[in-house]
FIKOLZA-1660 file (N, C-alpha, C; in steps of 0.1 Angstrom, whole numbers, plus 5000, padded with zeros to 4 digits):
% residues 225
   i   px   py   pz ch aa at
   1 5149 5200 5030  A  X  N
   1 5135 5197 5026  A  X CA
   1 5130 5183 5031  A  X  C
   2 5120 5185 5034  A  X  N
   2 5113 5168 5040  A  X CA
   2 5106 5164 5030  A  X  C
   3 5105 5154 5024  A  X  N
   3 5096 5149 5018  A  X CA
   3 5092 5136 5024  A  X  C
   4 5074 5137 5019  A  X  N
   4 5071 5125 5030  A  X CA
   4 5064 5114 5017  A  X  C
   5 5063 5107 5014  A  X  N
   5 5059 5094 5005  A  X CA
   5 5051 5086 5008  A  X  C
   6 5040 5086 5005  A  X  N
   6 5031 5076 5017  A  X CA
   6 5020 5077 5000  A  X  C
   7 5006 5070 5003  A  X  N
   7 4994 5069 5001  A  X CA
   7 4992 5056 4993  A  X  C
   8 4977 5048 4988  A  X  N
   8 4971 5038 4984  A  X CA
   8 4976 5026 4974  A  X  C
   9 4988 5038 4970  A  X  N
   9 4995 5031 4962  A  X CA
   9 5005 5027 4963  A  X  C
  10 5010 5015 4970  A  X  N
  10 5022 5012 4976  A  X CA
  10 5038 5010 4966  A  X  C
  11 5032 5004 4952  A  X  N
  11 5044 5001 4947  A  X CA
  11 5052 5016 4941  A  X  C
  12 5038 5025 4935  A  X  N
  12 5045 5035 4926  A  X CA
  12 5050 5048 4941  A  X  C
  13 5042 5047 4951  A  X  N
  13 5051 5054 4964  A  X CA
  13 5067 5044 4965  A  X  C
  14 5068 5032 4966  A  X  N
  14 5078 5027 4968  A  X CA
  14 5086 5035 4959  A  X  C
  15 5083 5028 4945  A  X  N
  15 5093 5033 4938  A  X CA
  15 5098 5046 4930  A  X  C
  16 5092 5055 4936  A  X  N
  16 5092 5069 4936  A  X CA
  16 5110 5072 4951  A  X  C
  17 5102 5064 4962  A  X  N
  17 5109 5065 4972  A  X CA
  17 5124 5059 4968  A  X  C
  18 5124 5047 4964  A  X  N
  18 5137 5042 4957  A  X CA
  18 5144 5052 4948  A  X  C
  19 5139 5056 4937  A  X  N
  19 5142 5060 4928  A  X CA
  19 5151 5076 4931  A  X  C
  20 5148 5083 4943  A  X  N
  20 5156 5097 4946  A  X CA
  20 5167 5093 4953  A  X  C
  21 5169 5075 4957  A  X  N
  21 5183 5075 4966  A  X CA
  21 5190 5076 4955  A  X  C
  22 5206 5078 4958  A  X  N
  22 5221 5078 4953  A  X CA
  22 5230 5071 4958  A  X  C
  23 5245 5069 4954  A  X  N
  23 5257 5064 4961  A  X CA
  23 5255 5065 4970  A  X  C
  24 5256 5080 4976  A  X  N
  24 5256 5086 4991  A  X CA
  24 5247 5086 5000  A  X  C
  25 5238 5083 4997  A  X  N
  25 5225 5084 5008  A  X CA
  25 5224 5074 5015  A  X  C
  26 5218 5076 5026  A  X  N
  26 5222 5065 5041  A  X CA
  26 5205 5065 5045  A  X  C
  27 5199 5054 5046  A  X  N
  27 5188 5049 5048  A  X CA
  27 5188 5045 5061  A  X  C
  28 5178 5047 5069  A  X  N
  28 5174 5043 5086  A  X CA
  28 5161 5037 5084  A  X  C
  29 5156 5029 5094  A  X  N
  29 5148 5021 5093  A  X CA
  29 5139 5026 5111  A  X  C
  30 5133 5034 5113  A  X  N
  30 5123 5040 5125  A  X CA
  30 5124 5030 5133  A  X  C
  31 5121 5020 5131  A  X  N
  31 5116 5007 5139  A  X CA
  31 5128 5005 5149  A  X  C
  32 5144 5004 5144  A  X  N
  32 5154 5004 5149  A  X CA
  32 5160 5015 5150  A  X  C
  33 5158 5025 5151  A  X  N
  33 5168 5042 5146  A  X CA
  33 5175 5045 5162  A  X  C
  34 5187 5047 5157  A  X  N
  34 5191 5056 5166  A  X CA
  34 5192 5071 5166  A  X  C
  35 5184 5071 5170  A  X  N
  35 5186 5091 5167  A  X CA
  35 5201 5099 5171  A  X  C
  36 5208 5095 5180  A  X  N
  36 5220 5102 5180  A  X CA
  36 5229 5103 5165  A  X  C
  37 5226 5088 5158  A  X  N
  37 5231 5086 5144  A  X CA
  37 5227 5094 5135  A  X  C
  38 5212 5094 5137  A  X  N
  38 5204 5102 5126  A  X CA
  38 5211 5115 5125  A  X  C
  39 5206 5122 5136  A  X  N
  39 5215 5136 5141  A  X CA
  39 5231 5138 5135  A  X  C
  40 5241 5130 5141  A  X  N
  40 5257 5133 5131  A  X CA
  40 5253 5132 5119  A  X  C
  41 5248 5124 5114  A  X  N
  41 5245 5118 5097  A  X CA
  41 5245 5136 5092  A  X  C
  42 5234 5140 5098  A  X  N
  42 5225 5151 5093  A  X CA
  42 5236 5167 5096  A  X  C
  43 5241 5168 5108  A  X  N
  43 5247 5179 5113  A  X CA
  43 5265 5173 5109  A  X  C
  44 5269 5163 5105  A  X  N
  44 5282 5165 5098  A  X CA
  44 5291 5156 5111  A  X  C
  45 5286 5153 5118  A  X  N
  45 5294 5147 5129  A  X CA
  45 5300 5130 5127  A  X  C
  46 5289 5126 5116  A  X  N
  46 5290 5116 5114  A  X CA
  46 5308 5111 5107  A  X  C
  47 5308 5095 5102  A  X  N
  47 5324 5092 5100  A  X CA
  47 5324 5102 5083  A  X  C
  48 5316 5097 5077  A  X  N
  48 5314 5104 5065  A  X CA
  48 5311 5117 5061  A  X  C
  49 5308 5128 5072  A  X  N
  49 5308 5144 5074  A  X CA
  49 5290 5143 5072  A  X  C
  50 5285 5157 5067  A  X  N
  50 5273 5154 5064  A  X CA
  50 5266 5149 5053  A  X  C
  51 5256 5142 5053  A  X  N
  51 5245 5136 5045  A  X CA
  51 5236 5149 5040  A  X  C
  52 5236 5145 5026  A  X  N
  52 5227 5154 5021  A  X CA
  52 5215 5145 5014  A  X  C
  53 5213 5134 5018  A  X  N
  53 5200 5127 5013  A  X CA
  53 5201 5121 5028  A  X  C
  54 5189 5116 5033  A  X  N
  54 5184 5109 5045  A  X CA
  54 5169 5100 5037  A  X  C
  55 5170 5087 5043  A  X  N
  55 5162 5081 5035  A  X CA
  55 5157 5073 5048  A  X  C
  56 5140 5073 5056  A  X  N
  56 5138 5068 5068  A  X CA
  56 5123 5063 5066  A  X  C
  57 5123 5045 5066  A  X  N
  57 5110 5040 5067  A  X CA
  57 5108 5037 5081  A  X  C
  58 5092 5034 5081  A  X  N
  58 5089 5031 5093  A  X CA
  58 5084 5035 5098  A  X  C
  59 5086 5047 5097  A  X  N
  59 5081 5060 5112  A  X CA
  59 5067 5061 5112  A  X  C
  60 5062 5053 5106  A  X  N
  60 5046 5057 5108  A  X CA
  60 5037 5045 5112  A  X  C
  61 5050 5032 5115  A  X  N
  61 5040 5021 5120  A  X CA
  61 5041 5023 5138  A  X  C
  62 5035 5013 5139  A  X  N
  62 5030 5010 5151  A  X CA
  62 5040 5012 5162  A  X  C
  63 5052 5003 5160  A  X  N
  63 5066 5004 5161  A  X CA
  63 5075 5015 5164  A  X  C
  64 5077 5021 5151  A  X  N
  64 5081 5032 5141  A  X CA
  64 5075 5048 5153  A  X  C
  65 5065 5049 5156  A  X  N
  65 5054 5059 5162  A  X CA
  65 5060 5059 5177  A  X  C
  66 5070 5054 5181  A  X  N
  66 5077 5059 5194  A  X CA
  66 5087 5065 5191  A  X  C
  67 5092 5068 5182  A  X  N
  67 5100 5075 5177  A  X CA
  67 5101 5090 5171  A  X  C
  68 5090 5086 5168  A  X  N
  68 5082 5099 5155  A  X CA
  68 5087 5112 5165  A  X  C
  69 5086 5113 5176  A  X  N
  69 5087 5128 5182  A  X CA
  69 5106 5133 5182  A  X  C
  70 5110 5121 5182  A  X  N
  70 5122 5122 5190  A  X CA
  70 5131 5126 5174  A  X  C
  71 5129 5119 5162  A  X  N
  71 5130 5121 5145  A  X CA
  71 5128 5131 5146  A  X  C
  72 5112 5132 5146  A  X  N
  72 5110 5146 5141  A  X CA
  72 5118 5159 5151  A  X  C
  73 5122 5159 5159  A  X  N
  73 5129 5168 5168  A  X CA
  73 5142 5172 5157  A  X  C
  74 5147 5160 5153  A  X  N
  74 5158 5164 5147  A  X CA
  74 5158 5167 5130  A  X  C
  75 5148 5162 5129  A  X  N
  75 5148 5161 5111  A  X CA
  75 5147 5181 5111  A  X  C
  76 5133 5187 5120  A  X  N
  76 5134 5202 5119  A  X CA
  76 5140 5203 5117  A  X  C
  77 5154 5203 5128  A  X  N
  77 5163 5213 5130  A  X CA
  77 5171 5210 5117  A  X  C
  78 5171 5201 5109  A  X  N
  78 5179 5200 5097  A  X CA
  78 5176 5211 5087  A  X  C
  79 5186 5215 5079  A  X  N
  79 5185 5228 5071  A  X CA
  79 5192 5223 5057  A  X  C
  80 5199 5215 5057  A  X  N
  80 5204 5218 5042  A  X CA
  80 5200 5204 5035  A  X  C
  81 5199 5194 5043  A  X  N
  81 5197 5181 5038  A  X CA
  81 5180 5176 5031  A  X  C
  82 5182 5170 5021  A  X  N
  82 5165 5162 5018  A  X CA
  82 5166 5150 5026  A  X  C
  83 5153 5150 5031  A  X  N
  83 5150 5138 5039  A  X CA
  83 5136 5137 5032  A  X  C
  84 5136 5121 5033  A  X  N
  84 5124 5114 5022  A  X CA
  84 5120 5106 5036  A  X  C
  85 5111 5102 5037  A  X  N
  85 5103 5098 5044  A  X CA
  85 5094 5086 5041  A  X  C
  86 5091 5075 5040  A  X  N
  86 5080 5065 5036  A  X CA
  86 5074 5058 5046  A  X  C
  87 5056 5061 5036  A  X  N
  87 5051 5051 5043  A  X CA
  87 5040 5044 5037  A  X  C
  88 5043 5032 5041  A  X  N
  88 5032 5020 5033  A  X CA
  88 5016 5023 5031  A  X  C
  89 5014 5034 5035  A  X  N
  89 4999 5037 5035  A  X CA
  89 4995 5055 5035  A  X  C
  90 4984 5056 5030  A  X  N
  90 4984 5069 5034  A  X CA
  90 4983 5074 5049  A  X  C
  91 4994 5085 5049  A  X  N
  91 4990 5090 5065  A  X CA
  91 4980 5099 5069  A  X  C
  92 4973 5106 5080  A  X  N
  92 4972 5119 5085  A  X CA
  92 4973 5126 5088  A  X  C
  93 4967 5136 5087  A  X  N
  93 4968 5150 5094  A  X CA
  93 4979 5151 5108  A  X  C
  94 4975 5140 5116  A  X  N
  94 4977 5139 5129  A  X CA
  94 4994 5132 5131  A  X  C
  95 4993 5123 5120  A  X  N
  95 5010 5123 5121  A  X CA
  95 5019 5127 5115  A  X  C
  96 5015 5140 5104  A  X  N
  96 5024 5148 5096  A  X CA
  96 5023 5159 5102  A  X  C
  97 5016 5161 5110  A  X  N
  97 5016 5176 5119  A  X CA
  97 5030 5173 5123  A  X  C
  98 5039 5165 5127  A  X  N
  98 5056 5165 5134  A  X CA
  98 5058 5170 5127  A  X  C
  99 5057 5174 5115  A  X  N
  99 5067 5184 5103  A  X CA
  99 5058 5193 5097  A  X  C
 100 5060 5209 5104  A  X  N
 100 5062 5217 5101  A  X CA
 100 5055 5219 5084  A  X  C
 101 5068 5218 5082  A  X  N
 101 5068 5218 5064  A  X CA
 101 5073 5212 5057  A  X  C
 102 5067 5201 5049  A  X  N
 102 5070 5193 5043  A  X CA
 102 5063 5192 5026  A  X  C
 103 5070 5183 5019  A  X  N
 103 5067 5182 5005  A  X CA
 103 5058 5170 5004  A  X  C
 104 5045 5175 5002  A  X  N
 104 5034 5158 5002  A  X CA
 104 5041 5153 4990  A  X  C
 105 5037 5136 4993  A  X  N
 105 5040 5131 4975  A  X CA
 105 5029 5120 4979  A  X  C
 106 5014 5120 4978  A  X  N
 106 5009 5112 4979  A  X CA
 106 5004 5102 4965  A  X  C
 107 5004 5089 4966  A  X  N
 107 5002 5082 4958  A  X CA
 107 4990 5077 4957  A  X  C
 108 4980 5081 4951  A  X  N
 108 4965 5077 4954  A  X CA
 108 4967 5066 4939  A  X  C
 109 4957 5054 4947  A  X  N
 109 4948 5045 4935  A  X CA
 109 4941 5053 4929  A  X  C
 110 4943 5050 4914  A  X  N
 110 4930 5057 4905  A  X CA
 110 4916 5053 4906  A  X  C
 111 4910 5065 4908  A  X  N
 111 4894 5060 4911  A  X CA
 111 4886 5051 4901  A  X  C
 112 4890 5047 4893  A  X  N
 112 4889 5039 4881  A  X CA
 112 4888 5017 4891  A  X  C
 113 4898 5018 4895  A  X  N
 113 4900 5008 4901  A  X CA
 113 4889 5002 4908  A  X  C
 114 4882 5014 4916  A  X  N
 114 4871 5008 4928  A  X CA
 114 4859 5004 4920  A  X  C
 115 4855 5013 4910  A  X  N
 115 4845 5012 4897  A  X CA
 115 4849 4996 4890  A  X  C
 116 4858 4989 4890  A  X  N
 116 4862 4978 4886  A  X CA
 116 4858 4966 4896  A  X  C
 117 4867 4973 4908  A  X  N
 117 4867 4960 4917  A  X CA
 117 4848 4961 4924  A  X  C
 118 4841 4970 4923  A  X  N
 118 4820 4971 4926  A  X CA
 118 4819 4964 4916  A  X  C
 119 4823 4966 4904  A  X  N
 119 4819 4960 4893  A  X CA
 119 4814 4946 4889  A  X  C
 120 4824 4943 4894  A  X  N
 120 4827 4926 4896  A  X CA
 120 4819 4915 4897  A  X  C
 121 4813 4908 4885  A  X  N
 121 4801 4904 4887  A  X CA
 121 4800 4887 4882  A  X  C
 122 4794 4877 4888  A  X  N
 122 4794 4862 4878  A  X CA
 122 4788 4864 4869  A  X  C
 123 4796 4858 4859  A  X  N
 123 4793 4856 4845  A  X CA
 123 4792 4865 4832  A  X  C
 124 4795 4874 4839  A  X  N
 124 4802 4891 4832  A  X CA
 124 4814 4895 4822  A  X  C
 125 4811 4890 4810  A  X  N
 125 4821 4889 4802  A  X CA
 125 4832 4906 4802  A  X  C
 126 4823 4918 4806  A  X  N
 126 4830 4927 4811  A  X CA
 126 4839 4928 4820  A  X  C
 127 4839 4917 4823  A  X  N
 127 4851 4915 4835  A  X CA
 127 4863 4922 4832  A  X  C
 128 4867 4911 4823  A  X  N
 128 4880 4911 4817  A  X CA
 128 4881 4929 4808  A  X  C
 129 4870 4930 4801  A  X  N
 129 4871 4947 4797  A  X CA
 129 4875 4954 4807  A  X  C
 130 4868 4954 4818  A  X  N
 130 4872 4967 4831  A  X CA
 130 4883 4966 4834  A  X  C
 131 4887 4950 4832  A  X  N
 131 4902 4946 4841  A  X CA
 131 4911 4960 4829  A  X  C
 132 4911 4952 4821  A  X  N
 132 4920 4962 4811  A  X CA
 132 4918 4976 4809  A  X  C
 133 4907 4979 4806  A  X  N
 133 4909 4998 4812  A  X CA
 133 4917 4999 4826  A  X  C
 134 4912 4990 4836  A  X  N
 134 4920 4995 4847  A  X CA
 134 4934 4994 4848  A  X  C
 135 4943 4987 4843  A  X  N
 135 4955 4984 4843  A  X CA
 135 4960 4994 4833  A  X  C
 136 4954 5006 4829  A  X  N
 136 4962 5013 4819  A  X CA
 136 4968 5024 4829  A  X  C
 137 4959 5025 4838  A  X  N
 137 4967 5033 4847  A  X CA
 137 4969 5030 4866  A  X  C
 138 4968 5019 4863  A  X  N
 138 4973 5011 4878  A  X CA
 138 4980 4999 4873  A  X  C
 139 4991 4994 4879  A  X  N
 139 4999 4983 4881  A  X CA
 139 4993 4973 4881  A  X  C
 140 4996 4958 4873  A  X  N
 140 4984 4950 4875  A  X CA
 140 4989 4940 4889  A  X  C
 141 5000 4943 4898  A  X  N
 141 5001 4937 4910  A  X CA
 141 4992 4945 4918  A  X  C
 142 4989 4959 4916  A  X  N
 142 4983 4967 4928  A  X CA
 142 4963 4962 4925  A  X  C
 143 4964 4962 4912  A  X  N
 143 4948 4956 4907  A  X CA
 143 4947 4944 4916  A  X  C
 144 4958 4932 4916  A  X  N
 144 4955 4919 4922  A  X CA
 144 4951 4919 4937  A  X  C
 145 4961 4929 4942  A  X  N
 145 4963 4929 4958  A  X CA
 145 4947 4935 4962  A  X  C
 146 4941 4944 4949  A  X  N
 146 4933 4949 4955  A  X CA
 146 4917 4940 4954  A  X  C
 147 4917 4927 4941  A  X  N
 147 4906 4920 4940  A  X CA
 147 4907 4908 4952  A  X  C
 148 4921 4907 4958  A  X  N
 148 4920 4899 4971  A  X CA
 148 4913 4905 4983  A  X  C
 149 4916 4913 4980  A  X  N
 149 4910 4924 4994  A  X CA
 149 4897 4920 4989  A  X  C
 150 4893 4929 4978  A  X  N
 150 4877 4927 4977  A  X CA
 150 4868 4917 4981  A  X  C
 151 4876 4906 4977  A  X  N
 151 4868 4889 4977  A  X CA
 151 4869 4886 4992  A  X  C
 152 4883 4891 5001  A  X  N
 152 4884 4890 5016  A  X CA
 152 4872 4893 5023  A  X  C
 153 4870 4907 5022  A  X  N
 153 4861 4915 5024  A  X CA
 153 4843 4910 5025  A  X  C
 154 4840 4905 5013  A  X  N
 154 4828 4897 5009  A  X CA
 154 4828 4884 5014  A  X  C
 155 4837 4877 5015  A  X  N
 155 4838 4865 5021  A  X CA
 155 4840 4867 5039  A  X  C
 156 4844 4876 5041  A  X  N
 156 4844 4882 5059  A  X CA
 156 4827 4883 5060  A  X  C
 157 4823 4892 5057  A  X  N
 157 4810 4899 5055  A  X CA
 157 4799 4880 5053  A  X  C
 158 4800 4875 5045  A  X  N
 158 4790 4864 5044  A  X CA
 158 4794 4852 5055  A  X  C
 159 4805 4852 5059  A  X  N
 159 4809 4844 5069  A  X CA
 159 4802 4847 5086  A  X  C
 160 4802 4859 5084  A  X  N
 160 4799 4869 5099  A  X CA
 160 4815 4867 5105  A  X  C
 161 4821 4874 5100  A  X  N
 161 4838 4867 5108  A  X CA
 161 4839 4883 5110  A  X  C
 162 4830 4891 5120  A  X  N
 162 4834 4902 5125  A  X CA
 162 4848 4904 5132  A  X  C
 163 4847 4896 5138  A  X  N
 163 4856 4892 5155  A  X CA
 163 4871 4889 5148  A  X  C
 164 4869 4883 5134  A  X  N
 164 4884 4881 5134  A  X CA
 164 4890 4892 5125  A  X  C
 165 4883 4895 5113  A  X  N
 165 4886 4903 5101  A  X CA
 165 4887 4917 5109  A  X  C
 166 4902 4925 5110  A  X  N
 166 4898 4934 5113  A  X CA
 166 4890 4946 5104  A  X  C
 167 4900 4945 5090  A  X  N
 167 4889 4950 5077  A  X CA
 167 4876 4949 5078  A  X  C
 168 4868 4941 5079  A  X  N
 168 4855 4941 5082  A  X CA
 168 4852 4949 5095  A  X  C
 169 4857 4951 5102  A  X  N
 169 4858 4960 5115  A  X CA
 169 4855 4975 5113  A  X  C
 170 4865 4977 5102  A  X  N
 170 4863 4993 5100  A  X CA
 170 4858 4996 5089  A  X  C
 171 4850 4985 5082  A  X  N
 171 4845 4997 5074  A  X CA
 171 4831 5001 5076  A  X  C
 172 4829 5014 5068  A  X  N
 172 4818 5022 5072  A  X CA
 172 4806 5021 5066  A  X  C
 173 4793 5019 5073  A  X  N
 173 4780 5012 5072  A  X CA
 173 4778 5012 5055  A  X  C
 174 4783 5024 5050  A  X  N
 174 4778 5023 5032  A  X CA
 174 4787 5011 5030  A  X  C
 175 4799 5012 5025  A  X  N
 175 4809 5002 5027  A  X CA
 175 4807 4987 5030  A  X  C
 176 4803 4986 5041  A  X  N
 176 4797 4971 5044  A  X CA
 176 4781 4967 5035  A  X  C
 177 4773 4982 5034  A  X  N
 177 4762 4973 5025  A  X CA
 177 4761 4972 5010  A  X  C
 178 4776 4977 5004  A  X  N
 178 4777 4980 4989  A  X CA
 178 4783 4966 4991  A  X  C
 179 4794 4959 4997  A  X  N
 179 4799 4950 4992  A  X CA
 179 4792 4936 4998  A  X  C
 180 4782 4938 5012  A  X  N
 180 4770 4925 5012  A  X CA
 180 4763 4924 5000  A  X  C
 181 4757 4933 4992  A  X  N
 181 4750 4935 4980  A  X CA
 181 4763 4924 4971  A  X  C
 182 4770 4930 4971  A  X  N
 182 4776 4923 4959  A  X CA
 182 4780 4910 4964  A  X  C
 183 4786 4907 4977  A  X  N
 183 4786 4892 4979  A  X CA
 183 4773 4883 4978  A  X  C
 184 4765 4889 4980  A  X  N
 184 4748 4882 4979  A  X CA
 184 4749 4877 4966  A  X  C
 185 4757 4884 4958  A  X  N
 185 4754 4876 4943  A  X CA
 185 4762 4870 4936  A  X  C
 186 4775 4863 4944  A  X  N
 186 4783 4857 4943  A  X CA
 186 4775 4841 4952  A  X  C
 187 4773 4848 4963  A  X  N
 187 4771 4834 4968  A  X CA
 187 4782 4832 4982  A  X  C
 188 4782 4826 4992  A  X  N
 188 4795 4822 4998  A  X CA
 188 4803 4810 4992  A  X  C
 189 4793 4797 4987  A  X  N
 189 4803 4789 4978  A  X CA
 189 4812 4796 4968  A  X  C
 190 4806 4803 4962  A  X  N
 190 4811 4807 4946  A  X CA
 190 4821 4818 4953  A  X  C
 191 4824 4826 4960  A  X  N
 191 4834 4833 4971  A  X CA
 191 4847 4825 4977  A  X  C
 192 4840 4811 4981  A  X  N
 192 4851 4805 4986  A  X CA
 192 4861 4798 4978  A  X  C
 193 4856 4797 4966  A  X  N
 193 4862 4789 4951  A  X CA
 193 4866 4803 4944  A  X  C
 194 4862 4812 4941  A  X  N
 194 4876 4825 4938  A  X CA
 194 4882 4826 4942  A  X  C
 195 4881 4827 4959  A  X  N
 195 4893 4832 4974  A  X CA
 195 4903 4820 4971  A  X  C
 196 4899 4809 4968  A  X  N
 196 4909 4793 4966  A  X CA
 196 4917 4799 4955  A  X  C
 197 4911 4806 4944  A  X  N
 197 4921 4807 4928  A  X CA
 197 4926 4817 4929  A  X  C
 198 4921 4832 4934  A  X  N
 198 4928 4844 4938  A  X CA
 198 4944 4836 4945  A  X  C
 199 4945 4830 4956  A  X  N
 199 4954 4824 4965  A  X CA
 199 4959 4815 4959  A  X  C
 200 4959 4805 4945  A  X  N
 200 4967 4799 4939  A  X CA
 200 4975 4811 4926  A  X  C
 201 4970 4815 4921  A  X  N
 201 4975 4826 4915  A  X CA
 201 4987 4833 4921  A  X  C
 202 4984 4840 4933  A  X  N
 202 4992 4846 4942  A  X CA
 202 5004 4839 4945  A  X  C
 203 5006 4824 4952  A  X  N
 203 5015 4815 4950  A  X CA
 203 5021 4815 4940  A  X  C
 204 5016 4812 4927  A  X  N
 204 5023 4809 4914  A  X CA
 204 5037 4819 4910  A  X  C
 205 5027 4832 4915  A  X  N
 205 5032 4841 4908  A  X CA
 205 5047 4844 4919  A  X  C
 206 5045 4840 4930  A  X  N
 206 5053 4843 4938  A  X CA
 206 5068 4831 4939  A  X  C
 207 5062 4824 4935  A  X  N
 207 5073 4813 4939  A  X CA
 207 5079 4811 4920  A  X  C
 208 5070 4812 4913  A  X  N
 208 5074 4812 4898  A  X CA
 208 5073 4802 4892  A  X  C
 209 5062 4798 4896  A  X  N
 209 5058 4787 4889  A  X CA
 209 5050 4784 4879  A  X  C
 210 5044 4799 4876  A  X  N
 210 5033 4799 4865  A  X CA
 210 5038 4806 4854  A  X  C
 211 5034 4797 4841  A  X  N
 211 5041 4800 4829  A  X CA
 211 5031 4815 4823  A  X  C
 212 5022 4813 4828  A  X  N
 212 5016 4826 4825  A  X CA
 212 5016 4840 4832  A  X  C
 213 5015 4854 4829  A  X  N
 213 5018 4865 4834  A  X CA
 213 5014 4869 4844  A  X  C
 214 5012 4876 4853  A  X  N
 214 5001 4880 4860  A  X CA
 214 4985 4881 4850  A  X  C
 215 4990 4889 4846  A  X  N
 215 4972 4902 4833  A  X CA
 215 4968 4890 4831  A  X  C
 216 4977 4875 4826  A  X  N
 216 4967 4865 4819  A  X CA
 216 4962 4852 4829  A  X  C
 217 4968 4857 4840  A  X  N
 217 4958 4848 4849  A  X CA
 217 4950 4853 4856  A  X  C
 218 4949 4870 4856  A  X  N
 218 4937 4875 4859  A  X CA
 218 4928 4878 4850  A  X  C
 219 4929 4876 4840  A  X  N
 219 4920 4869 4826  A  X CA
 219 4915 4863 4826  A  X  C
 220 4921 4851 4830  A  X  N
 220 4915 4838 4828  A  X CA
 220 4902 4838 4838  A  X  C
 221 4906 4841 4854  A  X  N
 221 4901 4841 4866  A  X CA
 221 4887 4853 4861  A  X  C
 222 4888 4860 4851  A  X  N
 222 4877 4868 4852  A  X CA
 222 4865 4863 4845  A  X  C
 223 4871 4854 4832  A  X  N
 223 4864 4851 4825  A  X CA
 223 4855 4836 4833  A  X  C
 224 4862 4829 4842  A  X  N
 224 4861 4823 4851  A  X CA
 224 4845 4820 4858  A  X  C
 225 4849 4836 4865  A  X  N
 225 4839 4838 4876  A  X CA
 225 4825 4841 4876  A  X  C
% end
């Protein structure tokens, strides 16, 4: 059975993906794979006979996608083994067509989240309310990653930084005029002094230097803004 692990939600797909390895299972990495290895692992040829878990990221990047034909060649032909599949984003149609038949496990953001991050307003003591409905059913790292984006996004958009942002590139006419609307009422100053605290936060939390939690420095930052 294939299972493929992908969509919007990177941590709870991650760790869905983590969570089905064992002792025994042997992980490949697309980017670097050798497929003759994949193949023994799978058909028993290998030093350890056969694998009955296969665990293979990658295959859906940029990289990873010269491969995809030559995997999927062999993942088919496999019959008794689970093969898990991950990928950092949701895929398509067009690159899960290589398999046949497979077991989706998509991880969608709660639509709750985007109603949060439109929401988002100066001087909006609701801030901090939406924040916490939303974190009852999303991760409050996947909330953060996603109010960086937002503020990216609006601060791309007021800057005119077409050329560099590729995000600003793709998104689609509604898209671009729901979130000019909402940068218009920020301001680009008042954008560039969130994007500064968004980005000291992010450090903090990363290096560990902040005595406070994530939730309560996106608290603070809400009541803030």
């Amino acid at each position: 059975m294939v299972t493929v692990v992908h969509g919007s939600d990177q941590i709870s797909s991650r760790n869905f993906f983590l969570e089905q390895k064992d002792k025994d299972s042997l992980t490949f990495d697309a980017e670097n794979i050798n497929v003759v290895d994949l193949e023994q692992s799978l058909q028993g040829g290998g030093l350890f006979g056969a694998t009955t878990k296969v665990f293979i990221e990658n295959l859906f990047t940029k990289k990873g996608l010269k491969s995809l034909e030559d995997v999927a060649e062999v993942i088919n032909k496999s019959k008794n083994a689970d093969i898990y599949l991950w990928a950092d984003r949701e895929q398509g149609v067009k690159n899960l067509s290589a398999f046949p038949k497979y077991l989706n496990q998509n991880f969608k953001i709660p639509q709750n989240i985007w109603l949060f991050l439109d929401g988002i307003r100066p001087h909006n003591p609701d801030n901090v309310l939406h924040f916490h409905e939303t974190i009852l059913t999303t991760e409050p790292e996947i909330v953060f990653a996603m109010v960086i984006r937002q503020f990216r996004l609006m601060l791309g958009l007021m800057e005119n930084s077409d050329n560099t942002i590729d995000e600003v590139k793709r998104l689609a006419p509604w898209q671009r005029g729901k979130l000019t609307r909402q940068a218009s009422i920020f301001g680009l100053e008042k954008l560039k002094k969130t994007y500064k605290k968004l980005y000291k936060i992010d450090k903090s939390q990363k290096t560990g230097t902040s005595k406070l939690s994530l939730t309560q420095n996106i608290d603070i930052l809400m009541l803030e803004i």
